[in-house]
NUKOLVO-293683 format. One record per residue (C-alpha): residue in one letter; x, y, z. Coordinates in Angstrom, 1 decimal. Each point is the difference from the previous one (the first is absolute). Example, Ala and Ser with C-alpha at 12.3 -4.5 7.8 and 13.67 -1.06 7.14 Angstrom:
2
(pt "a", (12.3, -4.5, 7.8))
(pt "s", (1.4, 3.4, -0.7))
This chain:
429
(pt "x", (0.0, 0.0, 0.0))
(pt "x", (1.1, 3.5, -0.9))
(pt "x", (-0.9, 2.5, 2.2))
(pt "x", (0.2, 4.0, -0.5))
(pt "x", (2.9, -0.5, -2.7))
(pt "x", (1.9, -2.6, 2.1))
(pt "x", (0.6, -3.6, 0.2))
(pt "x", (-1.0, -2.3, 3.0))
(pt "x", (2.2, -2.5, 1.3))
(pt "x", (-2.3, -2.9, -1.5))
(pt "x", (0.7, 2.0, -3.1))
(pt "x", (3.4, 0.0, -0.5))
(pt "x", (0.8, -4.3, -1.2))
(pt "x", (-3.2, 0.8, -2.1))
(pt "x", (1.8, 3.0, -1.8))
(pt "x", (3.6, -1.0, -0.1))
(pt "x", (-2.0, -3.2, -1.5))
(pt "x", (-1.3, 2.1, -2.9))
(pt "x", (3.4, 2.1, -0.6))
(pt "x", (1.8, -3.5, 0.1))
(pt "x", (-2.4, -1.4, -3.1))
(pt "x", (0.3, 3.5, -2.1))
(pt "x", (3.5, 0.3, 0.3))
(pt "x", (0.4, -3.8, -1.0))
(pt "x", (-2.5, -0.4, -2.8))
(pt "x", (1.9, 1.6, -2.6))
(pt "x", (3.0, -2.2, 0.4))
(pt "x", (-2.2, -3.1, 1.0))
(pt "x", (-1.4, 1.1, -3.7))
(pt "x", (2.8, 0.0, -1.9))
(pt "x", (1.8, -2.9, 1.7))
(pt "x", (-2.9, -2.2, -0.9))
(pt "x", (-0.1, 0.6, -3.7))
(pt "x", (4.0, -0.4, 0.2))
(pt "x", (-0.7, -3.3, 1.7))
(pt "x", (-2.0, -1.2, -2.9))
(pt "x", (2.2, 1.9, -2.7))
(pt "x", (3.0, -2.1, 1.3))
(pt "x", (-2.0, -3.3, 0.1))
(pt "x", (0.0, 0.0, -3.4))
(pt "x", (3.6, -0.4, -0.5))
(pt "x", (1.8, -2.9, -1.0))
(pt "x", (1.2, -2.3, 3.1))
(pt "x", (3.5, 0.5, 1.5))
(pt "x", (0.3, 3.0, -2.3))
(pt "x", (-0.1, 2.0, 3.1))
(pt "x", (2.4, -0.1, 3.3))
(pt "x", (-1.0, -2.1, 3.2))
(pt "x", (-3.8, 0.5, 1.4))
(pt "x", (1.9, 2.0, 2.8))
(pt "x", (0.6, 2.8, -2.2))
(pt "x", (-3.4, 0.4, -1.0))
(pt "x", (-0.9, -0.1, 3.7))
(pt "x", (3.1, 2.1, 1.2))
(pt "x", (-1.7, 2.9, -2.8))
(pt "x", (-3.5, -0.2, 1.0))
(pt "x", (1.2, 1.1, 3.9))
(pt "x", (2.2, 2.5, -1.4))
(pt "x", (-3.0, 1.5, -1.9))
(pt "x", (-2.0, 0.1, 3.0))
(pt "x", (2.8, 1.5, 2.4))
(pt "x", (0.8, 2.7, -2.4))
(pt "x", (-3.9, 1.1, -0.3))
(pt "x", (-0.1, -0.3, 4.3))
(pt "x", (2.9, 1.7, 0.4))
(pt "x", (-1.5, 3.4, -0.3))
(pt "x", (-0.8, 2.1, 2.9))
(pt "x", (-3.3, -1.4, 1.8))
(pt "x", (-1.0, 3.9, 0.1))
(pt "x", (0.0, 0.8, -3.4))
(pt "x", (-1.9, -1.3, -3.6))
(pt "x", (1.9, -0.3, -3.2))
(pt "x", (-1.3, -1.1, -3.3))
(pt "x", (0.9, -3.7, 0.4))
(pt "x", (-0.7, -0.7, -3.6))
(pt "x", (2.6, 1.4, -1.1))
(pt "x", (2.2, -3.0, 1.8))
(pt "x", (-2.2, -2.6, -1.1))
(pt "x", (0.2, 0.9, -3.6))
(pt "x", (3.8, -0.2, 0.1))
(pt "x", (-0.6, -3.4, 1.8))
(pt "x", (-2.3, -1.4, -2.8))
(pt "x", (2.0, 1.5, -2.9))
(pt "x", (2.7, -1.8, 1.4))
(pt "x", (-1.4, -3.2, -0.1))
(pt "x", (-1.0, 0.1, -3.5))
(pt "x", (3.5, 0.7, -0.8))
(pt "x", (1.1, -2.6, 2.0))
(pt "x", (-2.4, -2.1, -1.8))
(pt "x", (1.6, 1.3, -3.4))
(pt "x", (3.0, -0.5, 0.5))
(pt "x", (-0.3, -3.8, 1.1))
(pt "x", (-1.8, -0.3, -3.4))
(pt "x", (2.6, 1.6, -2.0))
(pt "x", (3.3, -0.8, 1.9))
(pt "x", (-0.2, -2.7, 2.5))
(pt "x", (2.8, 0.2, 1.3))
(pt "x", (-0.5, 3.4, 0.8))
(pt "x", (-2.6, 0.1, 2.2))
(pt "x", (1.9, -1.3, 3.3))
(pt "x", (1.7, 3.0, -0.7))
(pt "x", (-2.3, 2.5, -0.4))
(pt "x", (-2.2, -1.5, 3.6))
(pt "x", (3.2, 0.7, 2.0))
(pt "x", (0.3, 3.5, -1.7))
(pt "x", (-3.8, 0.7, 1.1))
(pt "x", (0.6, -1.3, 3.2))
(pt "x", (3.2, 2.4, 0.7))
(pt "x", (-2.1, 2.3, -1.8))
(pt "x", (-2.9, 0.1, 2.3))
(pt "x", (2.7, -0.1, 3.2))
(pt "x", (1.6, 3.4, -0.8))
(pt "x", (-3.8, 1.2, -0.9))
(pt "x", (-0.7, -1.1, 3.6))
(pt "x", (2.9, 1.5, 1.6))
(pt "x", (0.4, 3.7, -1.9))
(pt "x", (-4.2, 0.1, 1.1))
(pt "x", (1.1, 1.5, 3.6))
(pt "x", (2.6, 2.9, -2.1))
(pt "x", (-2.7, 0.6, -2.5))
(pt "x", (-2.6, 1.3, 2.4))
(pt "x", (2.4, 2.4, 0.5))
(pt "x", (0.7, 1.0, -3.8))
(pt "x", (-0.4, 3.7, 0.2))
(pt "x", (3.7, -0.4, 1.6))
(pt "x", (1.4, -1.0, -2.9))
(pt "x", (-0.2, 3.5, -1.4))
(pt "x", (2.4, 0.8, 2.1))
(pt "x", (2.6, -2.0, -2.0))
(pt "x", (-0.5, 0.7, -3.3))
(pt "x", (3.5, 0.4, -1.0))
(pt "x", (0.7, -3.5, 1.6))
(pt "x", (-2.0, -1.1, -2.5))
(pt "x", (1.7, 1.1, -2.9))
(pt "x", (3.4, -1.2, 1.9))
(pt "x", (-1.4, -3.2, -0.4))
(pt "x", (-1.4, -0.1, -3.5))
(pt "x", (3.6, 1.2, -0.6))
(pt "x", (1.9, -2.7, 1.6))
(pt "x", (-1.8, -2.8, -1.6))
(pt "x", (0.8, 1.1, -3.0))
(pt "x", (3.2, 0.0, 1.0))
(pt "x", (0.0, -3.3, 0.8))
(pt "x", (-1.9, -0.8, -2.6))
(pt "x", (3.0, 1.5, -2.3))
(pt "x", (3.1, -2.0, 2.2))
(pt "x", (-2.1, -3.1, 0.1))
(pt "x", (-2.9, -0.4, -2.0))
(pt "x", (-0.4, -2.8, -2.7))
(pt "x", (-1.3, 0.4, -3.3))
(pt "x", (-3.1, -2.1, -1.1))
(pt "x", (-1.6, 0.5, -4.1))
(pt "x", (2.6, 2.9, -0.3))
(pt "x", (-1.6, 2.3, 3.1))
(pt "x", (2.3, -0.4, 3.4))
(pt "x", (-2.9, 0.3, 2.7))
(pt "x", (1.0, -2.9, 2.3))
(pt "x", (2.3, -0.5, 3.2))
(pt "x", (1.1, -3.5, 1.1))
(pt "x", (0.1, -0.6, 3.8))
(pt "x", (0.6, -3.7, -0.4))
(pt "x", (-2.5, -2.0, -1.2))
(pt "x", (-2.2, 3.1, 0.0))
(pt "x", (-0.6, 2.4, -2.8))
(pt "x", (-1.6, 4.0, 0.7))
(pt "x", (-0.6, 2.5, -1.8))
(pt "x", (0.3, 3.2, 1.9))
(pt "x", (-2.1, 2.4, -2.7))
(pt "x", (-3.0, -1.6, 2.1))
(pt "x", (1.3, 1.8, 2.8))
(pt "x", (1.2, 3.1, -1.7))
(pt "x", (-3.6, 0.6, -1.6))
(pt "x", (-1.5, -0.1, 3.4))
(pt "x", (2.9, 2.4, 1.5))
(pt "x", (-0.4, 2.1, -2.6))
(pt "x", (-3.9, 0.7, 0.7))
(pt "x", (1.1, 0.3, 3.8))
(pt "x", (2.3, 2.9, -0.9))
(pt "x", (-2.1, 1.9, -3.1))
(pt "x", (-2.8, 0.1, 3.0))
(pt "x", (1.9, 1.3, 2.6))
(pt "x", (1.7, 2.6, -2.1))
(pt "x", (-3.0, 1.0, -1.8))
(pt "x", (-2.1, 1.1, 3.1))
(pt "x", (2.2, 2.3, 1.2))
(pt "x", (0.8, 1.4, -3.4))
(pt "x", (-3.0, -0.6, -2.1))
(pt "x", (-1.7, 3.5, 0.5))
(pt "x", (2.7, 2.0, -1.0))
(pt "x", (0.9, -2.0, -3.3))
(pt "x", (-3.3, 0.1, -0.9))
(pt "x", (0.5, 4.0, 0.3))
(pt "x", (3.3, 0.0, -2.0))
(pt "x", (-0.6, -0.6, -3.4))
(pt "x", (1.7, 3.5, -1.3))
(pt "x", (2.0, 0.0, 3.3))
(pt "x", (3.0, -1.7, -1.5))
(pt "x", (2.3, 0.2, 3.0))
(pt "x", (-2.5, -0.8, 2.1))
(pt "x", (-0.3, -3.2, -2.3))
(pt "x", (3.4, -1.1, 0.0))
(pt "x", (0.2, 0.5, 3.7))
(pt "x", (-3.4, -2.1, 0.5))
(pt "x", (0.1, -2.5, -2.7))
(pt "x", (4.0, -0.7, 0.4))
(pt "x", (-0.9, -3.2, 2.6))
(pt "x", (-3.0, -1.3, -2.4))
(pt "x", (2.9, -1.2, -2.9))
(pt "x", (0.0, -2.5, 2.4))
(pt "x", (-3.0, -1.4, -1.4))
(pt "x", (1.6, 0.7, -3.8))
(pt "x", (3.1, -1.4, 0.9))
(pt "x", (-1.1, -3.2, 1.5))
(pt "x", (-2.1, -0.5, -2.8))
(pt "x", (2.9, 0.8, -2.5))
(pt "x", (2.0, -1.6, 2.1))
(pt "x", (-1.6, -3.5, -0.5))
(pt "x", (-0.2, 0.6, -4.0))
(pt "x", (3.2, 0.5, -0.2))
(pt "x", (2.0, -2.1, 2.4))
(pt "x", (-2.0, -3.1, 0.2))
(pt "x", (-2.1, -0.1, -3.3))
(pt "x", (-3.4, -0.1, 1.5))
(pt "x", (-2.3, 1.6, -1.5))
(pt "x", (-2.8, -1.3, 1.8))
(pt "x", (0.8, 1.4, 3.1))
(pt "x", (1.3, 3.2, -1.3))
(pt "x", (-3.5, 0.9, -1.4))
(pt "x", (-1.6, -1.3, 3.5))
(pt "x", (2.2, 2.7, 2.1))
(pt "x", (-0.5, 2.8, -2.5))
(pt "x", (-3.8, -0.4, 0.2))
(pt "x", (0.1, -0.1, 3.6))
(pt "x", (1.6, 3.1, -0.2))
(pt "x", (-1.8, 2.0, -1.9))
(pt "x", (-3.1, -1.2, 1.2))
(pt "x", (1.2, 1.2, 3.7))
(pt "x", (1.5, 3.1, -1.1))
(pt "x", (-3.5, 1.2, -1.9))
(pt "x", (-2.4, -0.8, 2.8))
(pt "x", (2.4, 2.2, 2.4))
(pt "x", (0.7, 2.5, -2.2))
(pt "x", (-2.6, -0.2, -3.1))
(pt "x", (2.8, 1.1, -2.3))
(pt "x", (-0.3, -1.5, -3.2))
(pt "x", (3.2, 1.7, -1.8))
(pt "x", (2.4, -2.1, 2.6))
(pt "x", (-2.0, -3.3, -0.6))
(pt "x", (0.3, 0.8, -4.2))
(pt "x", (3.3, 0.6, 0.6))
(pt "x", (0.5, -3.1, 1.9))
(pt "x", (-0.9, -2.4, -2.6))
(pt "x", (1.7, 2.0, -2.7))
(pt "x", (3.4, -0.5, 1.5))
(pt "x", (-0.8, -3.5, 0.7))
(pt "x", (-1.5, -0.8, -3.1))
(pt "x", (3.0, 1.7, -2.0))
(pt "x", (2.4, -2.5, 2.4))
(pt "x", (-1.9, -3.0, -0.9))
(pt "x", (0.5, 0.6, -3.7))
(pt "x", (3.7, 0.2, 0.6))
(pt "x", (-0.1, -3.2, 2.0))
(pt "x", (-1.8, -1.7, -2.9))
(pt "x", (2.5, 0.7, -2.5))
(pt "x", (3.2, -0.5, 3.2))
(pt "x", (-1.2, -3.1, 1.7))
(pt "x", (-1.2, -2.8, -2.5))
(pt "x", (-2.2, -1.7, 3.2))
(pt "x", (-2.0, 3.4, -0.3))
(pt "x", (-0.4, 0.2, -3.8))
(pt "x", (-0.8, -3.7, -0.4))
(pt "x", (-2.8, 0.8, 2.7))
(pt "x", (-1.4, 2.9, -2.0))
(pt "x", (0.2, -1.8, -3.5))
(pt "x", (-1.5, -3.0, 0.9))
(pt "x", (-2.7, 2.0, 1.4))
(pt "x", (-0.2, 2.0, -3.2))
(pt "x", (0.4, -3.2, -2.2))
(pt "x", (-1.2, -3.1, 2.2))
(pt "x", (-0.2, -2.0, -3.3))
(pt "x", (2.8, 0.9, -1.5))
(pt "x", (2.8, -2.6, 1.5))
(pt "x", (-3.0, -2.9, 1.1))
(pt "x", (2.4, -2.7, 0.7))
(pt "x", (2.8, 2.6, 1.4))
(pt "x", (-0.2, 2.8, 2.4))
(pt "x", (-3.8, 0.4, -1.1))
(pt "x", (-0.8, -3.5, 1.6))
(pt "x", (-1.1, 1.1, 3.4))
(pt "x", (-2.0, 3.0, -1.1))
(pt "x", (-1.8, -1.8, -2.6))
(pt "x", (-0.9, -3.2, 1.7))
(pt "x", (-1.2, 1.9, 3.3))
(pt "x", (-2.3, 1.8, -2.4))
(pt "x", (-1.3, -4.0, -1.2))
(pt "x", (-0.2, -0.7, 3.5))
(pt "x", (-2.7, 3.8, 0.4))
(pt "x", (-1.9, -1.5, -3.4))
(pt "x", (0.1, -3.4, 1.6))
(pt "x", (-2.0, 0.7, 2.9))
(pt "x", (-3.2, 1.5, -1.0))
(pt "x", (-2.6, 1.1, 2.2))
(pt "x", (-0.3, -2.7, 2.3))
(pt "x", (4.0, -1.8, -0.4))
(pt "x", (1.1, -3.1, -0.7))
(pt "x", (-0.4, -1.0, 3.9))
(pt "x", (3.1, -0.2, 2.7))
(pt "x", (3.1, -2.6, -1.1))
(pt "x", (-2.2, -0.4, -3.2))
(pt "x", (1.9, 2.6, -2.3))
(pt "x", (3.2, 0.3, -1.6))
(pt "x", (1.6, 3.1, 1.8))
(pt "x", (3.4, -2.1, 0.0))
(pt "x", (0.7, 0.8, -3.3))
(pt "x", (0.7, 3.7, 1.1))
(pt "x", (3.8, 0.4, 1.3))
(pt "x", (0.1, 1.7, 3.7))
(pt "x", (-3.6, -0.5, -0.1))
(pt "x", (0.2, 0.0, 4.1))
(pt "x", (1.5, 3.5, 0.0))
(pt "x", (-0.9, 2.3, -2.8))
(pt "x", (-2.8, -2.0, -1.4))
(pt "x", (-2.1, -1.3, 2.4))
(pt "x", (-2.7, 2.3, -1.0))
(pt "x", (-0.2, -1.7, -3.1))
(pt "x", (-0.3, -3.4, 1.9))
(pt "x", (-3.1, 1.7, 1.8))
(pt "x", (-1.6, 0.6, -3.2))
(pt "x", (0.3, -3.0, -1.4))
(pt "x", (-1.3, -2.4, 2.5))
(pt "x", (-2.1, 2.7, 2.0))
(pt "x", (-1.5, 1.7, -2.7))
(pt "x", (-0.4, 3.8, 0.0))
(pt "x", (-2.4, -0.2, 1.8))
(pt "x", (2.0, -1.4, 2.9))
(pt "x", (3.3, 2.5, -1.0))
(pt "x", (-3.0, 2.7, 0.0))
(pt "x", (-0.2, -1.4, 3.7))
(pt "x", (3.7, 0.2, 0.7))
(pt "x", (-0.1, 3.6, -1.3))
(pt "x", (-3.0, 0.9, 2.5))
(pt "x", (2.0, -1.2, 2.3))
(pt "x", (2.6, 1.9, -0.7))
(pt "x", (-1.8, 3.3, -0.1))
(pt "x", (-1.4, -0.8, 3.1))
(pt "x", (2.9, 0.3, 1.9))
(pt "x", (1.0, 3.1, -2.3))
(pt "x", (-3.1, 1.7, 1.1))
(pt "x", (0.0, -0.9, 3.2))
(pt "x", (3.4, 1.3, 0.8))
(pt "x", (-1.3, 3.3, -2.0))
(pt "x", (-3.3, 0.1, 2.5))
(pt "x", (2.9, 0.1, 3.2))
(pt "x", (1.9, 2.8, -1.5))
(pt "x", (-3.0, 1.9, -0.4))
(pt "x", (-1.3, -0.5, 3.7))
(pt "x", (3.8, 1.6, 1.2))
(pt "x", (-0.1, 3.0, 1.8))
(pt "x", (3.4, 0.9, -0.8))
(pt "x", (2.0, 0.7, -3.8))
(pt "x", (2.7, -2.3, 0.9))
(pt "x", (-2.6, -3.4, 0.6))
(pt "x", (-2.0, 1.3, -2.8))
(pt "x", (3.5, -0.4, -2.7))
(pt "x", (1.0, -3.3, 1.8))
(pt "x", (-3.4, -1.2, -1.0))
(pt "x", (0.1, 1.2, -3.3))
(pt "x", (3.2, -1.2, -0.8))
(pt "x", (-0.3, -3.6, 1.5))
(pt "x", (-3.4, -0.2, -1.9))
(pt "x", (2.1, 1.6, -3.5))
(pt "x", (2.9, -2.8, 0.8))
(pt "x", (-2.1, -2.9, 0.5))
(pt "x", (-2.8, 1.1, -3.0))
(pt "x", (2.5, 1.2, -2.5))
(pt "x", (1.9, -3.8, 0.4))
(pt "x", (-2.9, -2.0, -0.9))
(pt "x", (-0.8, 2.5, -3.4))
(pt "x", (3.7, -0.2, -0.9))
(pt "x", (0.2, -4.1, 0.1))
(pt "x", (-4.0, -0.4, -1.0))
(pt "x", (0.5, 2.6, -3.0))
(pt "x", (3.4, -1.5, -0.6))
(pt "x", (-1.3, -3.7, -0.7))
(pt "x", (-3.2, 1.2, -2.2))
(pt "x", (2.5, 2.5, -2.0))
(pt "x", (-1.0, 3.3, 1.3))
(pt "x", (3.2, 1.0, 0.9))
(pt "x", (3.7, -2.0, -0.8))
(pt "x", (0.2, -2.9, 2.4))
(pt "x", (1.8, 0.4, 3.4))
(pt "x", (1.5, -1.9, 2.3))
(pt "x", (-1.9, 1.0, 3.4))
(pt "x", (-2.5, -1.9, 1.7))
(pt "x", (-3.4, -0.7, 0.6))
(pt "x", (-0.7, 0.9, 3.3))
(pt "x", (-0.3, -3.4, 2.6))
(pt "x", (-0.6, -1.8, -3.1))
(pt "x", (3.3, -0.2, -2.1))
(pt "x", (2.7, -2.6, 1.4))
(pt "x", (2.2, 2.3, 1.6))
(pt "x", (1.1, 0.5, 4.1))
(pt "x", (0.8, 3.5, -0.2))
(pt "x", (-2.5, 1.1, -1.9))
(pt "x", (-2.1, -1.8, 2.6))
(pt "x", (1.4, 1.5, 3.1))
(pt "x", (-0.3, 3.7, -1.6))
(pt "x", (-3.5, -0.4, -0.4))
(pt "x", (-0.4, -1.3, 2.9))
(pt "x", (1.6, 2.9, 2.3))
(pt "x", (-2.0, 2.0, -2.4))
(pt "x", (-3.3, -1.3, 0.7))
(pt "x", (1.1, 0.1, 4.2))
(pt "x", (1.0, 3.5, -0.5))
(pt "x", (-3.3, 1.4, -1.9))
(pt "x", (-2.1, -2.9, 2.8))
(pt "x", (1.5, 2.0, 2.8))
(pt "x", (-0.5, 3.3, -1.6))
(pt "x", (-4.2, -1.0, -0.2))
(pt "x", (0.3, 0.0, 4.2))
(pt "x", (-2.5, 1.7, 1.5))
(pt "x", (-1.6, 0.2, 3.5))
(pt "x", (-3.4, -2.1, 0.7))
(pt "x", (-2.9, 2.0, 0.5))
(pt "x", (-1.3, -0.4, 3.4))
(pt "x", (-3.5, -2.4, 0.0))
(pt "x", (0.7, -1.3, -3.8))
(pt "x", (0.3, -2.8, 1.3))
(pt "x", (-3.1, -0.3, 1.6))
């Protein structure tokens, strides 16, 4: 019984009852439809039933590990769950032996979600080490540079052992930590600069950060991919602070005059861009991926050829950069129309938190986690159907890939722990 406003005694098992089922549902959702997602893989294509186990009480510790006091938008976690497990499922269908692999990455993946989720309530201190951020973007590339290995002509990975990163997950995400920061103290008077041009050098001189990084990944490691991902994220940041459309133009002018040079400099860029121009042209050659991932989109129909009943194998790296085609053809468009809804969910989502901020600085964070993780899946989804020349990024949680994973994972933690706010007294009554 509630009485004037306040909770009895008798009350209180009844109502921490009710915040107990709401804050689980979500998760209990997804985890279900993961369940029966992953019973239809092959046997022993996955690790030991422990894992499975080990994942599903990782899932539910990292949506209970939020504050009792406060509500977050716990769908947000669950749809990062349940993305996950179709990936998982994925890539035990096109690379077996794989998929051990990518299990342990999800479970370290969900651990550091877990433990950043007591730092993250606290993001708003992060502005206060913007520059650290660009220290670090700066020193993985530096290691990148002394000890990165080249794979398909782009050198994105570092070896520790048995165990291959690729930092540029982490840069992406340090980058939108320091473009936010920097912005919201600046942001009003660059927007009031335009004929100013002192006042723009002064102001803007920290922002090549965002240019350079950008150029920076063209140039020294041959990715175009994620070169195109930072520079949208950029400009998309930089016009919702400021609303200046000259600095964005100019933005993609100097990046799109750098890419030409890179395609006629670095033959792993201009094979990209002519096999997207010419996908025909070299069918048994360079053109072989391209063109049989687009079979693999005609294959599929409407409806798909059904899960382990199409032909996705023929497609090299079909676990990486095409396992959007592999959707398609055994899910149908209508189910990579699902996958995409999915997808903008979480895009929108993260868009609805930014707008609730009180504050600039959690209102750009927002913006440019939603920008990072939206602009990904257009690149690699446009890249496959031949919007855009084919990259090497990732599908977010779906692709076969443990750092990939693990970014998107602290990304989705970050933007779940940005949604915090306090329960209204009596709503749960």
């Amino acid at each position: 019984m509630v009485r004037d406003g306040v909770a009895t005694a008798r009350d209180l098992p009844l109502l921490s009852l009710g915040a107990f089922a709401r804050r689980a549902a979500p998760m209990t959702g997804a985890l279900l439809v993961s369940a029966f997602i992953l019973s239809l893989v092959q046997p022993h294509a996955l690790g030991p039933w422990w894992m499975n186990a080990l994942l599903v009480a990782l899932a539910y510790v990292w949506v209970f590990a939020q504050p009792l006091g406060s509500e977050r938008d716990d769908a947000l976690p669950a749809l990062a769950v349940l993305l996950s497990a179709l990936g998982l499922a994925l890539v035990a269908r096109l690379e077996p032996s794989l998929a051990p692999k990518q299990q342990s990455w999800l479970i370290v993946s969900l651990l550091i979600a877990i433990a950043l989720g007591p730092a993250f309530t606290r993001f708003r201190r992060m502005a206060s080490y913007k520059y650290v951020w660009v220290l670090a973007s700066l020193a993985l590339f530096g290691l990148l540079l002394i000890f990165g290995e080249t794979v398909n002509g782009a050198r994105l990975w570092i070896r520790f052992g048995s165990i291959h990163y690729e930092p540029v997950e982490l840069i992406k995400l340090f980058v939108v930590f320091f473009l936010a920061a920097y912005l919201a103290e600046t942001a009003d008077v660059i927007a009031t600069a335009r004929r100013v041009w002192t006042a723009n050098a002064r102001y803007l001189g920290p922002l090549f950060v965002g240019w350079v990084a950008s150029m920076a990944i063209l140039v020294l490691q041959h990715d175009l991919g994620m070169a195109t991902l930072l520079l949208v994220t950029f400009a998309t940041i930089l016009y919702v602070a400021t609303r200046r459309v000259d600095l964005v133009v100019a933005g993609i002018v100097v990046f799109a005059l750098a890419a030409f040079w890179a395609e006629h400099h670095f033959p792993y860029v201009g094979s990209r861009i002519a096999v997207w121009l010419h996908p025909f042209a070299d069918p048994y050659g360079r053109g072989y991926q391209s063109s049989q991932g687009y079979f693999a989109l005609a294959a599929g129909g409407l409806f798909g050829t059904g899960y382990r009943l199409g032909h996705p194998l023929f497609i090299p790296d079909v676990a990486t950069d095409y396992v959007f085609a592999a959707i398609a053809e055994e899910f149908g468009w209508i189910g990579a129309a699902a996958v995409l809804l999915l997808f903008f969910a979480i895009v929108r989502r993260i868009l609805a938190i930014g707008i609730r901020q009180p504050d600039l600085y959690a209102k750009l964070l927002a913006v440019g986690l939603a920008a990072t993780f939206g602009f990904q899946v257009l690149i690699i989804v446009g890249g496959v159907v031949g919007l855009f020349p084919l990259t090497g990024i990732t599908l977010p949680f779906i692709s076969y890939g443990g750092s990939s994973l693990l970014a998107n994972f602290i990304l989705i933690s970050l933007a779940w722990s940005m949604s915090a706010k306090q329960a209204e007294k009596g709503a749960a009554a």
